[in-house]
mmCIF file of the N, C-alpha and C atoms, coordinates in Angstrom:
data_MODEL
# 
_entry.id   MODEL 
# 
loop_
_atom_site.group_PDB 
_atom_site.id 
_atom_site.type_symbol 
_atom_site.label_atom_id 
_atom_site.label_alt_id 
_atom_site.label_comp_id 
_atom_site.label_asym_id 
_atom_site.label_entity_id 
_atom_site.label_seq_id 
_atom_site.pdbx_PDB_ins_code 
_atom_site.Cartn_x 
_atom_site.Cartn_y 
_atom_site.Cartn_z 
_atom_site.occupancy 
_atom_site.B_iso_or_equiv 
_atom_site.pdbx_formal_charge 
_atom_site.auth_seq_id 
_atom_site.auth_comp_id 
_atom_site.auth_asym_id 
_atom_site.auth_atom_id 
_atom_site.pdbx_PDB_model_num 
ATOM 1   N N  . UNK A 1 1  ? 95.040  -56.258 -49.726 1.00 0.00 ? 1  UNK A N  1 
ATOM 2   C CA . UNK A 1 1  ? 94.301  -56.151 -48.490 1.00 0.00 ? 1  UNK A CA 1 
ATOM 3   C C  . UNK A 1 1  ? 95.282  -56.294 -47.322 1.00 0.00 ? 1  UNK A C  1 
ATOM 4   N N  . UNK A 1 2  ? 95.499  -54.931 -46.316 1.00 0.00 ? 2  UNK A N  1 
ATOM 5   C CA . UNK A 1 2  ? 96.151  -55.612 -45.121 1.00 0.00 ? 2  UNK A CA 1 
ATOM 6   C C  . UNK A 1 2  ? 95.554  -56.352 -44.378 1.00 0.00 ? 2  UNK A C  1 
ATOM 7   N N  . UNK A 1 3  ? 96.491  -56.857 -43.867 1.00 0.00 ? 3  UNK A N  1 
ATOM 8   C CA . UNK A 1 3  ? 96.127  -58.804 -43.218 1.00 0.00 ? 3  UNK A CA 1 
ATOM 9   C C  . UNK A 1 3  ? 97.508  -57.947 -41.651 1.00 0.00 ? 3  UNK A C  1 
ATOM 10  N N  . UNK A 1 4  ? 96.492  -58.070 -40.585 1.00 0.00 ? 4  UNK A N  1 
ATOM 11  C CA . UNK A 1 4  ? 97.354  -57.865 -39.051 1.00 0.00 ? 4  UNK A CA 1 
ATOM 12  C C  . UNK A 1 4  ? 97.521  -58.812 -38.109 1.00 0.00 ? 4  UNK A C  1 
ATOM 13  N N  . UNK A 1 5  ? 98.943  -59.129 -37.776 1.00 0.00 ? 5  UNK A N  1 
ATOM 14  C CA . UNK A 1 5  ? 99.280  -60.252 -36.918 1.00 0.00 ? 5  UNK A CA 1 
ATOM 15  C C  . UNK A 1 5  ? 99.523  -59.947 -35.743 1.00 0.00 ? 5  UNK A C  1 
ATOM 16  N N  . UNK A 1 6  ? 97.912  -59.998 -34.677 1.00 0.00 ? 6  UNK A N  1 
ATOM 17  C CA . UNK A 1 6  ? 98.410  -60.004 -33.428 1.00 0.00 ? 6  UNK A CA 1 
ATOM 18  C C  . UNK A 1 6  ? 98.750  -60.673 -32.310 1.00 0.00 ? 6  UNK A C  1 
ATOM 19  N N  . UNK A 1 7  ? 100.000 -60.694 -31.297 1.00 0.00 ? 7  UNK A N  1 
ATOM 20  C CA . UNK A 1 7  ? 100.274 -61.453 -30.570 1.00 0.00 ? 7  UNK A CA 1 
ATOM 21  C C  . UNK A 1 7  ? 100.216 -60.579 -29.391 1.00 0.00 ? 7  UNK A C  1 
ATOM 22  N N  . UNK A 1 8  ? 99.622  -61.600 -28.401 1.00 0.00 ? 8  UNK A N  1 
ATOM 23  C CA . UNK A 1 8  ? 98.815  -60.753 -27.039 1.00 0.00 ? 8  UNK A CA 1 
ATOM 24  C C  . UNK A 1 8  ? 99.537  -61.807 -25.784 1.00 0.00 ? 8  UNK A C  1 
ATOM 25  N N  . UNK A 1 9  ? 100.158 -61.508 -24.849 1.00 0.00 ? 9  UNK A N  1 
ATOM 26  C CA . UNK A 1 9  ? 100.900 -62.308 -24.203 1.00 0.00 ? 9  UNK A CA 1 
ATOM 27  C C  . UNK A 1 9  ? 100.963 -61.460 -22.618 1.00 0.00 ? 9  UNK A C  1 
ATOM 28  N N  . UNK A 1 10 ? 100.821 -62.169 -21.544 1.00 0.00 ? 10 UNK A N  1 
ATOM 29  C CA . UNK A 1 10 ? 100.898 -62.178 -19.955 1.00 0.00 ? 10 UNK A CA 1 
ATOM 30  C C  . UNK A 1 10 ? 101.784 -61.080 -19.759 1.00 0.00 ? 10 UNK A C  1 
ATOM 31  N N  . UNK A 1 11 ? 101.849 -60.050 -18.958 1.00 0.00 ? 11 UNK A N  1 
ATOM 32  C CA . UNK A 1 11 ? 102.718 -59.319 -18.565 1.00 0.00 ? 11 UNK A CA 1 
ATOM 33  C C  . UNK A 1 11 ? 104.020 -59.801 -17.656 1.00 0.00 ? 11 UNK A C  1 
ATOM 34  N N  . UNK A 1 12 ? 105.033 -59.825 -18.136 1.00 0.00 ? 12 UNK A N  1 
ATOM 35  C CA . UNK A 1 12 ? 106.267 -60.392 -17.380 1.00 0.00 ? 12 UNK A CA 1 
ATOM 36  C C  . UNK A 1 12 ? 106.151 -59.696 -15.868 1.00 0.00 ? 12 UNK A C  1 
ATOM 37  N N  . UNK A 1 13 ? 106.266 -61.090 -15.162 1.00 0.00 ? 13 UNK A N  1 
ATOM 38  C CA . UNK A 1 13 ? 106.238 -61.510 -13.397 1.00 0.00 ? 13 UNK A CA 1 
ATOM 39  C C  . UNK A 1 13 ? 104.457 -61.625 -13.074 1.00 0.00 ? 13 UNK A C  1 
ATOM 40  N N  . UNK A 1 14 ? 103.885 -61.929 -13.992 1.00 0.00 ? 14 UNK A N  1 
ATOM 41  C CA . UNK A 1 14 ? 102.450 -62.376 -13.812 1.00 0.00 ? 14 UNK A CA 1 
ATOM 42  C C  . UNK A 1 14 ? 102.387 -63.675 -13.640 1.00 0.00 ? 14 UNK A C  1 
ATOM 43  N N  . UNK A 1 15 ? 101.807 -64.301 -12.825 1.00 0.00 ? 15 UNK A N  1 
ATOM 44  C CA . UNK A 1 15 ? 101.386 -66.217 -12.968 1.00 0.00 ? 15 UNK A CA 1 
ATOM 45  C C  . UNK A 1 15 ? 100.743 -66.340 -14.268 1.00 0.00 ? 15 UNK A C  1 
ATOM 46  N N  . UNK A 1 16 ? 101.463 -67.204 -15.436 1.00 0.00 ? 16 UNK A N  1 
ATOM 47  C CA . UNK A 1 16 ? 100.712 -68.066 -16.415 1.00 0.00 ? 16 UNK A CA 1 
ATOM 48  C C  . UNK A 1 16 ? 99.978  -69.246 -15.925 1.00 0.00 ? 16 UNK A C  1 
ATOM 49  N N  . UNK A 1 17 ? 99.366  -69.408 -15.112 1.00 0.00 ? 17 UNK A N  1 
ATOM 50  C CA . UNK A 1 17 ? 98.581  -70.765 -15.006 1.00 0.00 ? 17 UNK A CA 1 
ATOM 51  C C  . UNK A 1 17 ? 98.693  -71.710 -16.197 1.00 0.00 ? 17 UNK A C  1 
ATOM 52  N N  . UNK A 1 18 ? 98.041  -71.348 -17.089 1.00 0.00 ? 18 UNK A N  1 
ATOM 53  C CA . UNK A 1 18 ? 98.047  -72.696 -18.098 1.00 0.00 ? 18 UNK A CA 1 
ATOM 54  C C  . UNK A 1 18 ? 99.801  -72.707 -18.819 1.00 0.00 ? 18 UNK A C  1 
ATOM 55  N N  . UNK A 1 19 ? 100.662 -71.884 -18.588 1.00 0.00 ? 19 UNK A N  1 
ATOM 56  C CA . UNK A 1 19 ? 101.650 -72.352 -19.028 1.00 0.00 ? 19 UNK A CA 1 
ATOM 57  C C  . UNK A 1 19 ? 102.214 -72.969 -18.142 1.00 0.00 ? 19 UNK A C  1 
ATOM 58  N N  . UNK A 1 20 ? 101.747 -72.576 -16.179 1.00 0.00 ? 20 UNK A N  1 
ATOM 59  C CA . UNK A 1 20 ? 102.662 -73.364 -16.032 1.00 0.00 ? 20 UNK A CA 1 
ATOM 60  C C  . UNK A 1 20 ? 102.038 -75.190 -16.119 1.00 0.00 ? 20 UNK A C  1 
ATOM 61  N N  . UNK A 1 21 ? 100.651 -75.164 -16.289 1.00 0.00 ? 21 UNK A N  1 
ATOM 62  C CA . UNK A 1 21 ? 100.235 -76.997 -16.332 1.00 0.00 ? 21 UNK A CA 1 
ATOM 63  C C  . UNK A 1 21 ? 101.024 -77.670 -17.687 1.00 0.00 ? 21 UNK A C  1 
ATOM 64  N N  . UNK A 1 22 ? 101.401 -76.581 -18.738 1.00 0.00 ? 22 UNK A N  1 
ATOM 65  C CA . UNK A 1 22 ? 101.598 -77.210 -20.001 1.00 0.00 ? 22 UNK A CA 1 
ATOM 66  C C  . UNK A 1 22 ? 103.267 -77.443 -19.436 1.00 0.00 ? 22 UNK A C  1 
ATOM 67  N N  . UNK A 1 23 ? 104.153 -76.604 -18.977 1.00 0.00 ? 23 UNK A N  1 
ATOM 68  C CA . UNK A 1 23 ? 105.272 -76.854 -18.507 1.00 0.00 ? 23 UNK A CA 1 
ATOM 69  C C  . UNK A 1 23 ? 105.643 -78.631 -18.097 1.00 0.00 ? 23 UNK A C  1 
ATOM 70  N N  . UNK A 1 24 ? 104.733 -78.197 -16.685 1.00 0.00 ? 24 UNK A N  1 
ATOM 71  C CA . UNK A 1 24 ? 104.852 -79.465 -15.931 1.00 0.00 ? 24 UNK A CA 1 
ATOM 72  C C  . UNK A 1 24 ? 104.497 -80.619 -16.590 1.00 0.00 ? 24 UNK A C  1 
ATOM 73  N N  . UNK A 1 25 ? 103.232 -80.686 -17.821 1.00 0.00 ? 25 UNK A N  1 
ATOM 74  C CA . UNK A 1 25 ? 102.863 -81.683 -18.418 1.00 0.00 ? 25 UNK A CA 1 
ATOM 75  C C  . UNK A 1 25 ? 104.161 -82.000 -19.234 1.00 0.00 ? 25 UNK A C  1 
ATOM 76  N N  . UNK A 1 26 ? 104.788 -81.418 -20.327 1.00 0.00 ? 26 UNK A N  1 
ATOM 77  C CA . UNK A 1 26 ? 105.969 -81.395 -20.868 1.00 0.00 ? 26 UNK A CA 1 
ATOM 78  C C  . UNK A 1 26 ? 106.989 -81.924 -19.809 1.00 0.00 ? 26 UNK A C  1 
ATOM 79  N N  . UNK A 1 27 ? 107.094 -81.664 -18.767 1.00 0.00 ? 27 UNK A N  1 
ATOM 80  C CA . UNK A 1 27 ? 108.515 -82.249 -17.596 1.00 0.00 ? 27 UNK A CA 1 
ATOM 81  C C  . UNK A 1 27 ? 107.861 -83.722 -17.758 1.00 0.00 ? 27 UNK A C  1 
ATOM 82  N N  . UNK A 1 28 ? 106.686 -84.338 -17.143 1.00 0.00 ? 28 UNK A N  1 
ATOM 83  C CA . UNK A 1 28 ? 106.060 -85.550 -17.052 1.00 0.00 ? 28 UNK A CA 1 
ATOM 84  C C  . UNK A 1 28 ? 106.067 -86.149 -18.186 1.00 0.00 ? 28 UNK A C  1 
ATOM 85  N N  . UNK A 1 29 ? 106.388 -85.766 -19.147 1.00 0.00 ? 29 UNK A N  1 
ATOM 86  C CA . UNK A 1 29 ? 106.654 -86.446 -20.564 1.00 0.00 ? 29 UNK A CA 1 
ATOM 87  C C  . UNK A 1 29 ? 108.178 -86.608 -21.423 1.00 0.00 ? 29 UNK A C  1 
ATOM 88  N N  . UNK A 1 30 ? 108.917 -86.321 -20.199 1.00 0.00 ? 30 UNK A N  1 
ATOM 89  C CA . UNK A 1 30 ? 110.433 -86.272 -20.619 1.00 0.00 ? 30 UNK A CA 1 
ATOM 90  C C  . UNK A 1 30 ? 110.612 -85.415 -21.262 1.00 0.00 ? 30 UNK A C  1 
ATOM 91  N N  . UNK A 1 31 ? 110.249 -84.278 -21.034 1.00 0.00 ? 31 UNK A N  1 
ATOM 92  C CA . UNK A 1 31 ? 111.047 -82.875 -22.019 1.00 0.00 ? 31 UNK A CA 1 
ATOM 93  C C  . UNK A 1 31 ? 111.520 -81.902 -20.355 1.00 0.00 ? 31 UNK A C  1 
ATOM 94  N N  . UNK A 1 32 ? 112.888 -82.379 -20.202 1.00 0.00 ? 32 UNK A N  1 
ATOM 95  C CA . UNK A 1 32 ? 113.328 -81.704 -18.670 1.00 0.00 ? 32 UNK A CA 1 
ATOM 96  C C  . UNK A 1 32 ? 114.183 -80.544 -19.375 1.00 0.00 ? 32 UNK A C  1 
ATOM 97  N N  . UNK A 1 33 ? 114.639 -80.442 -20.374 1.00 0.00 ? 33 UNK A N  1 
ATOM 98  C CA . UNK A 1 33 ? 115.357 -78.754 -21.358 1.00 0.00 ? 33 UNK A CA 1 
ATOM 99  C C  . UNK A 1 33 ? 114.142 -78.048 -20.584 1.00 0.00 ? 33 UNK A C  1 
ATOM 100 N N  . UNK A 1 34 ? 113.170 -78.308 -21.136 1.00 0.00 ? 34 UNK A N  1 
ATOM 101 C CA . UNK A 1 34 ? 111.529 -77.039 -21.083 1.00 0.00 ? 34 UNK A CA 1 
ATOM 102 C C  . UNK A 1 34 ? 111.816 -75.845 -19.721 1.00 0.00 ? 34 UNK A C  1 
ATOM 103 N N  . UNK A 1 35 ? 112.452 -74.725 -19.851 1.00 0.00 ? 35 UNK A N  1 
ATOM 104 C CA . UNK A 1 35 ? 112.349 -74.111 -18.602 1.00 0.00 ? 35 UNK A CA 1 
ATOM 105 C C  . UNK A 1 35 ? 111.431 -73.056 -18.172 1.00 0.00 ? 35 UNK A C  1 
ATOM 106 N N  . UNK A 1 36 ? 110.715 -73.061 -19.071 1.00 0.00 ? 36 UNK A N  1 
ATOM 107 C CA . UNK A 1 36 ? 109.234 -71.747 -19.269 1.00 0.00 ? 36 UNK A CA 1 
ATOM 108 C C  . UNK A 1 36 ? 108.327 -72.226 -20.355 1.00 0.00 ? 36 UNK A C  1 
ATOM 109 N N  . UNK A 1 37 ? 106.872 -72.171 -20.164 1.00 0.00 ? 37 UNK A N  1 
ATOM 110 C CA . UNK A 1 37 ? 106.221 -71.780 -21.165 1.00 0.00 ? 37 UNK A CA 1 
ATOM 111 C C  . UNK A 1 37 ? 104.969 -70.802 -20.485 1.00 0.00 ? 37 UNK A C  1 
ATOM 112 N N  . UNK A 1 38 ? 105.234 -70.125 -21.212 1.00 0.00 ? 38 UNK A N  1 
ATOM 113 C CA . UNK A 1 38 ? 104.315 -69.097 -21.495 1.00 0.00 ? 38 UNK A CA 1 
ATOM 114 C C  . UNK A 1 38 ? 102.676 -69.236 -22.716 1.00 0.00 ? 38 UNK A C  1 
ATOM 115 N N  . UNK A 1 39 ? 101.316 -68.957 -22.136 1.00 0.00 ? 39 UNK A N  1 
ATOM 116 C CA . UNK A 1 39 ? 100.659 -69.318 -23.193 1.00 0.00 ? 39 UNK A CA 1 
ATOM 117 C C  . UNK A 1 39 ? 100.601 -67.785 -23.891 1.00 0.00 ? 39 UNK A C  1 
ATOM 118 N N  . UNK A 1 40 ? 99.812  -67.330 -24.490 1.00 0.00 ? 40 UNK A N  1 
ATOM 119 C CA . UNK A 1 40 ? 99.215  -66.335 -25.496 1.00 0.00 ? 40 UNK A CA 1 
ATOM 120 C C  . UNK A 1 40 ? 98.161  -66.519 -26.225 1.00 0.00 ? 40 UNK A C  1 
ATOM 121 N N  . UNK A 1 41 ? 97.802  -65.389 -26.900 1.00 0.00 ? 41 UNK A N  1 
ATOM 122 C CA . UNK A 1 41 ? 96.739  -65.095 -28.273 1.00 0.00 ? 41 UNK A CA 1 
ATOM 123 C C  . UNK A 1 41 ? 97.854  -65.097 -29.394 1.00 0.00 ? 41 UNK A C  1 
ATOM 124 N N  . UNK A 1 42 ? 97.150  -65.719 -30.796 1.00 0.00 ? 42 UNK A N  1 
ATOM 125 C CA . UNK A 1 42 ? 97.597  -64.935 -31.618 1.00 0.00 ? 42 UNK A CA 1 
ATOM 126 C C  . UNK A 1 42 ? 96.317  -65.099 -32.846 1.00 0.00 ? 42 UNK A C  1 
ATOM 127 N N  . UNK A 1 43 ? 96.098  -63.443 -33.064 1.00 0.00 ? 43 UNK A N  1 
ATOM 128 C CA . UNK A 1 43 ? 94.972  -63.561 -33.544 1.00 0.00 ? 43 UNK A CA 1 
ATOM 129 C C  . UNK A 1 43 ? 95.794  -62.878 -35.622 1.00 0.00 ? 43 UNK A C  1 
ATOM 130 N N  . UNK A 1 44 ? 95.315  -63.331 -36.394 1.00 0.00 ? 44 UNK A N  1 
ATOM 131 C CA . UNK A 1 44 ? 95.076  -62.606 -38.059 1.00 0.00 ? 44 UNK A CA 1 
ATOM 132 C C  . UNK A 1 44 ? 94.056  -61.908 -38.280 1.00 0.00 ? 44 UNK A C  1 
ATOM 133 N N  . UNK A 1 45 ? 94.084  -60.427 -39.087 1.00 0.00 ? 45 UNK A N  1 
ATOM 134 C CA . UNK A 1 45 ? 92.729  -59.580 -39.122 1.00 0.00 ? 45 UNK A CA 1 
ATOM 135 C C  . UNK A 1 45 ? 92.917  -59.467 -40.232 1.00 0.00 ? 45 UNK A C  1 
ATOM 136 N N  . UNK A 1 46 ? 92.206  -59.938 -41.178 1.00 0.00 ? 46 UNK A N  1 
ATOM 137 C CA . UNK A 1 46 ? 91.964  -59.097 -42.492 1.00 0.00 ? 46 UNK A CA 1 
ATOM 138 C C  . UNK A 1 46 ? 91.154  -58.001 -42.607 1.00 0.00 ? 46 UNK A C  1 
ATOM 139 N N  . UNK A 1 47 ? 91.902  -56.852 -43.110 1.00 0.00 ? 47 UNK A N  1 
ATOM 140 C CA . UNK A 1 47 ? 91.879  -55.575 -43.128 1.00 0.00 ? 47 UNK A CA 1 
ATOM 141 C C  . UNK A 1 47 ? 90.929  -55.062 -44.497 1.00 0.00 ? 47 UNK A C  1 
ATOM 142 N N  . UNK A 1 48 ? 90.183  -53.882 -44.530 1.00 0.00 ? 48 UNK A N  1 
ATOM 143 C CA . UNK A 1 48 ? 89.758  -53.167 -45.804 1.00 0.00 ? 48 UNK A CA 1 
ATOM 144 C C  . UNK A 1 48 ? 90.793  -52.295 -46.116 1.00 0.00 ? 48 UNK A C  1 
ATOM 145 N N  . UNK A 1 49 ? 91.214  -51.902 -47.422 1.00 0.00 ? 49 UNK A N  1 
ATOM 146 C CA . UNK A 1 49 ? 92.606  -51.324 -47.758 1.00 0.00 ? 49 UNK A CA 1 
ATOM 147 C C  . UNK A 1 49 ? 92.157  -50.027 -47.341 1.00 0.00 ? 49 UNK A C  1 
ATOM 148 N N  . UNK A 1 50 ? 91.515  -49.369 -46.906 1.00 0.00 ? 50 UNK A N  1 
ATOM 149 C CA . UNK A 1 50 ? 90.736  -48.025 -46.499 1.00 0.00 ? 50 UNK A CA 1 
ATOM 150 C C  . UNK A 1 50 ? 91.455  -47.362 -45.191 1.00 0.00 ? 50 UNK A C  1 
ATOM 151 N N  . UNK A 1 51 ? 92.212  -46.524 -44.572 1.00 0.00 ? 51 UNK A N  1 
ATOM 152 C CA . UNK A 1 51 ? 92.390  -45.846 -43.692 1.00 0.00 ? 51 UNK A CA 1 
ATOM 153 C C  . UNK A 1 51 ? 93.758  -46.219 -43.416 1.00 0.00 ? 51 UNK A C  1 
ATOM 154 N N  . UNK A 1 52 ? 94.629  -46.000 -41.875 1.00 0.00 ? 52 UNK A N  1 
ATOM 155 C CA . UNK A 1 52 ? 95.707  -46.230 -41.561 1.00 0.00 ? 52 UNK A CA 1 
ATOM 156 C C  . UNK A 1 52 ? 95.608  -47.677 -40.941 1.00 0.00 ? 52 UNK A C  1 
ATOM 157 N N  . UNK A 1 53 ? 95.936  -49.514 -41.490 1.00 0.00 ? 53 UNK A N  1 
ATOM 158 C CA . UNK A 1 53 ? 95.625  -49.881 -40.829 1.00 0.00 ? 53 UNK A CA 1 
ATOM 159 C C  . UNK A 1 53 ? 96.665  -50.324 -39.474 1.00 0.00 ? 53 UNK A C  1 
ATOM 160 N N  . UNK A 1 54 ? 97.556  -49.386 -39.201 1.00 0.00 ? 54 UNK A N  1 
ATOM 161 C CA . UNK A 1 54 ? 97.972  -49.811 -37.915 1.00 0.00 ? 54 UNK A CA 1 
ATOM 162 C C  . UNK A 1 54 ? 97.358  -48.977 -36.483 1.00 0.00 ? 54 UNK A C  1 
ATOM 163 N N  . UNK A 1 55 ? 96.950  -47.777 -37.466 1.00 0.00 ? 55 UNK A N  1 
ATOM 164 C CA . UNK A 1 55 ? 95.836  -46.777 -35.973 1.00 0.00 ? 55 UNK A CA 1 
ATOM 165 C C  . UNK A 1 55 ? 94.740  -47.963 -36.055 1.00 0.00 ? 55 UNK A C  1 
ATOM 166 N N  . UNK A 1 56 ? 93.996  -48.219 -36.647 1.00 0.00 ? 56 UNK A N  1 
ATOM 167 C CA . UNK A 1 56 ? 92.725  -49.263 -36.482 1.00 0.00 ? 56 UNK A CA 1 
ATOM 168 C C  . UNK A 1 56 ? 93.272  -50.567 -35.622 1.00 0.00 ? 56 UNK A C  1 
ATOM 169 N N  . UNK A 1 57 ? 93.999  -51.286 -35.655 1.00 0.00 ? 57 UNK A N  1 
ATOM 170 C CA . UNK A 1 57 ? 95.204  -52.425 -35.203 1.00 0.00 ? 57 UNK A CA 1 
ATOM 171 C C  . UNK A 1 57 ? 95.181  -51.550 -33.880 1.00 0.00 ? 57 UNK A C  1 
ATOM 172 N N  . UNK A 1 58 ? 96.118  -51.028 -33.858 1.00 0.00 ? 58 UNK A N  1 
ATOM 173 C CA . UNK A 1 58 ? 95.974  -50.550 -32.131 1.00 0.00 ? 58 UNK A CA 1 
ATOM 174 C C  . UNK A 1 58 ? 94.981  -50.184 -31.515 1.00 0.00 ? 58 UNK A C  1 
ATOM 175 N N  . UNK A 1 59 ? 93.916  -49.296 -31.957 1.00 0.00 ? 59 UNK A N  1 
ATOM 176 C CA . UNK A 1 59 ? 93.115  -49.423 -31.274 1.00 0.00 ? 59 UNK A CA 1 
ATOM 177 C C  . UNK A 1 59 ? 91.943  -49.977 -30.996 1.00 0.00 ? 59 UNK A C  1 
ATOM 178 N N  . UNK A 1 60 ? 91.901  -51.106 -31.391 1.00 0.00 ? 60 UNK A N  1 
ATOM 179 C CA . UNK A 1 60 ? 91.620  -52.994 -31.644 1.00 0.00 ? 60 UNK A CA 1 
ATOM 180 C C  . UNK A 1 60 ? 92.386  -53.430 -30.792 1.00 0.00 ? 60 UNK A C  1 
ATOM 181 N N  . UNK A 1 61 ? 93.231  -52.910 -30.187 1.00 0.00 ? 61 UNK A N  1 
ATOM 182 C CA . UNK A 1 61 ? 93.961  -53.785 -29.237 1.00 0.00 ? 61 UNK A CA 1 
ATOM 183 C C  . UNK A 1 61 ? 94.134  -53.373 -27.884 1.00 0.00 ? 61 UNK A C  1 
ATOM 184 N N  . UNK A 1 62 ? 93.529  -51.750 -28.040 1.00 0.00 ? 62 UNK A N  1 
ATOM 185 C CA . UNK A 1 62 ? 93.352  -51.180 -26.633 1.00 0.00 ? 62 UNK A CA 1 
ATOM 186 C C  . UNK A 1 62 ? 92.083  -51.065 -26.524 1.00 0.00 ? 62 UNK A C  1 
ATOM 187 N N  . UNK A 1 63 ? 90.949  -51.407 -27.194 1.00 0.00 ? 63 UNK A N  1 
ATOM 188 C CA . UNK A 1 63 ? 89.588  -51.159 -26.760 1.00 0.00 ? 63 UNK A CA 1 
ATOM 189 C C  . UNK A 1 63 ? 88.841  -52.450 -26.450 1.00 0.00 ? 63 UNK A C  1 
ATOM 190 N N  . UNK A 1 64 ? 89.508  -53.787 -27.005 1.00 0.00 ? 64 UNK A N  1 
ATOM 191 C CA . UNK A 1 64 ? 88.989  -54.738 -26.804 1.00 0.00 ? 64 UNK A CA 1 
ATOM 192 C C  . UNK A 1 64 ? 89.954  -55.965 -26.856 1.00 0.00 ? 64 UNK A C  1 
ATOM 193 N N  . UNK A 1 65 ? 90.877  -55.941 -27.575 1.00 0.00 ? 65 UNK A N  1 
ATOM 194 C CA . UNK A 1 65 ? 91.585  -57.409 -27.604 1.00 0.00 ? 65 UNK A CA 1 
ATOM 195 C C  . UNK A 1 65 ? 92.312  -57.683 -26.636 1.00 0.00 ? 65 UNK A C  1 
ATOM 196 N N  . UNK A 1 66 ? 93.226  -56.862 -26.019 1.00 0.00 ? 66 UNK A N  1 
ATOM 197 C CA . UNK A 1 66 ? 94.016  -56.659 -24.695 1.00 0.00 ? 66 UNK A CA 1 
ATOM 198 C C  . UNK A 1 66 ? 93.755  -56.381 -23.611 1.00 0.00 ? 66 UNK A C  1 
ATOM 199 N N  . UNK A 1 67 ? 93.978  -57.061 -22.460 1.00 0.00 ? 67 UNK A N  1 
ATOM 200 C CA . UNK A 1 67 ? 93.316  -56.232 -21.442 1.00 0.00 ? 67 UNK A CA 1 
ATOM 201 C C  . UNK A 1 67 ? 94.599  -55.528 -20.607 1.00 0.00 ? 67 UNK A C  1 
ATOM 202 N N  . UNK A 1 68 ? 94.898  -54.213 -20.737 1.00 0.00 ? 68 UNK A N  1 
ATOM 203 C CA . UNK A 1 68 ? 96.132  -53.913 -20.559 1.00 0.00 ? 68 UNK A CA 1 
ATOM 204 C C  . UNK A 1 68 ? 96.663  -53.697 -19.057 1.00 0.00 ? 68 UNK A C  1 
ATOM 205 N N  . UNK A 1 69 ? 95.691  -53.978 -18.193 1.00 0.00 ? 69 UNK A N  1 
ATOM 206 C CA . UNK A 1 69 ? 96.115  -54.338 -16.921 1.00 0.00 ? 69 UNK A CA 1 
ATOM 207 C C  . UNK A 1 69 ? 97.556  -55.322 -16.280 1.00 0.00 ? 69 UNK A C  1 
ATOM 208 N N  . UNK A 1 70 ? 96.590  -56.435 -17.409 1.00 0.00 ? 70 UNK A N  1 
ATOM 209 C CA . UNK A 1 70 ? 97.681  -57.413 -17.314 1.00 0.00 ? 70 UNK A CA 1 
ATOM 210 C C  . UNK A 1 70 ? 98.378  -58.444 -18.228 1.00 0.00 ? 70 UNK A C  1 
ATOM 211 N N  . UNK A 1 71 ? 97.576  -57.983 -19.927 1.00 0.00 ? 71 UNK A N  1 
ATOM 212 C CA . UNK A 1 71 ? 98.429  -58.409 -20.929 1.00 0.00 ? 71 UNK A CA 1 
ATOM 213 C C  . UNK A 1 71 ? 99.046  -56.876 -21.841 1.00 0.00 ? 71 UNK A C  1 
ATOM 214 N N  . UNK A 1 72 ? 100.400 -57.627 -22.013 1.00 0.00 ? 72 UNK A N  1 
ATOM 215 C CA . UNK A 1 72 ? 100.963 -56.751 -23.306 1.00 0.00 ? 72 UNK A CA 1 
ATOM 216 C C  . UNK A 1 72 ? 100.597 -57.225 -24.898 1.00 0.00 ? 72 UNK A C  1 
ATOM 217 N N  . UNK A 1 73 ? 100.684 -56.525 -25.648 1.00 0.00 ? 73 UNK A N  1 
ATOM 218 C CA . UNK A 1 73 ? 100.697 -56.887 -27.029 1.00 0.00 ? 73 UNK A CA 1 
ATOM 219 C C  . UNK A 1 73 ? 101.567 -56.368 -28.448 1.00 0.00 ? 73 UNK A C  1 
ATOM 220 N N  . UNK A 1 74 ? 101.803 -57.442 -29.348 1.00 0.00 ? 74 UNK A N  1 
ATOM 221 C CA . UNK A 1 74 ? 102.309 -56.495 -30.579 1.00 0.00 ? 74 UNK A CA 1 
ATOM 222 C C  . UNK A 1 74 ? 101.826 -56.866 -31.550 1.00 0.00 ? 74 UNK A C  1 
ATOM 223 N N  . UNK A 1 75 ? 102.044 -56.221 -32.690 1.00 0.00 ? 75 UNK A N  1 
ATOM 224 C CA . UNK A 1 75 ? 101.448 -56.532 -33.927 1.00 0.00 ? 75 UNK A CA 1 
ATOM 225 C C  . UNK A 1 75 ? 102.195 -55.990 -35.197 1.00 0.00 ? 75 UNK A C  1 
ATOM 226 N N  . UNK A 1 76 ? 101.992 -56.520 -36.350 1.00 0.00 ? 76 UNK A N  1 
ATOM 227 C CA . UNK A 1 76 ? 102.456 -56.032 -37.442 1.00 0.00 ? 76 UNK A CA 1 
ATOM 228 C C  . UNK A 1 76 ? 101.212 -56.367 -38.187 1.00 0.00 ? 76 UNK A C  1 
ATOM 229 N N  . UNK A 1 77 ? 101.529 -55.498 -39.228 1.00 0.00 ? 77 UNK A N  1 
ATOM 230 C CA . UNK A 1 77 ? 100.801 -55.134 -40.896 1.00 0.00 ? 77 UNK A CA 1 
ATOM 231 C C  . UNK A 1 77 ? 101.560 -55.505 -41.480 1.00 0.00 ? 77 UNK A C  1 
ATOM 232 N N  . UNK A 1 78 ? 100.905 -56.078 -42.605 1.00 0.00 ? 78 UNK A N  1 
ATOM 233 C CA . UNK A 1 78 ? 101.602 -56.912 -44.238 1.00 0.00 ? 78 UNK A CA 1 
ATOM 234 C C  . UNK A 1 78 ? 100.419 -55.593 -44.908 1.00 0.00 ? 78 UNK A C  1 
ATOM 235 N N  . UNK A 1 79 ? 100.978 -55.007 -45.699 1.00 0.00 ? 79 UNK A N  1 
ATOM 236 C CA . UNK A 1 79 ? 100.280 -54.704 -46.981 1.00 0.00 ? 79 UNK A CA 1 
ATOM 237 C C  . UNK A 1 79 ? 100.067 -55.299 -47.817 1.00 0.00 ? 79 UNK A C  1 
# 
């Protein structure tokens, strides 16, 4: 059964809000290395072995999982 690993993440020079509270929370807790965090999705799909599943995967990711305005995304297939 393919099984799809997607990771859905902020478009670079966008404000992360919650990465930057998790940042600053991390500085307030003595982690001053920390120079970015960024949040994301990361979603697993188990797949029916039936069709191409990386055309289905993408367009799962342009019709609803992504909003491509202002997130990017990638993904891989495990067969």
């Amino acid at each position: 059964m393919p099984k799809a690993k997607v990771y859905i993440t902020l478009k670079p020079g966008l404000l992360d809000a919650q990465g930057r509270v998790l940042e600053d929370a991390l500085h307030q807790l003595g982690f001053e290395r920390v120079q970015q965090v960024r949040v994301g999705k990361y979603l697993e799909i188990d797949l029916a072995p039936n069709g191409d599943p990386r055309e289905q995967v993408e367009a799962m990711c342009q019709k609803l999982l992504a909003n491509p305005v202002i997130e990017q995304y990638r993904y891989e297939v495990e067969e």
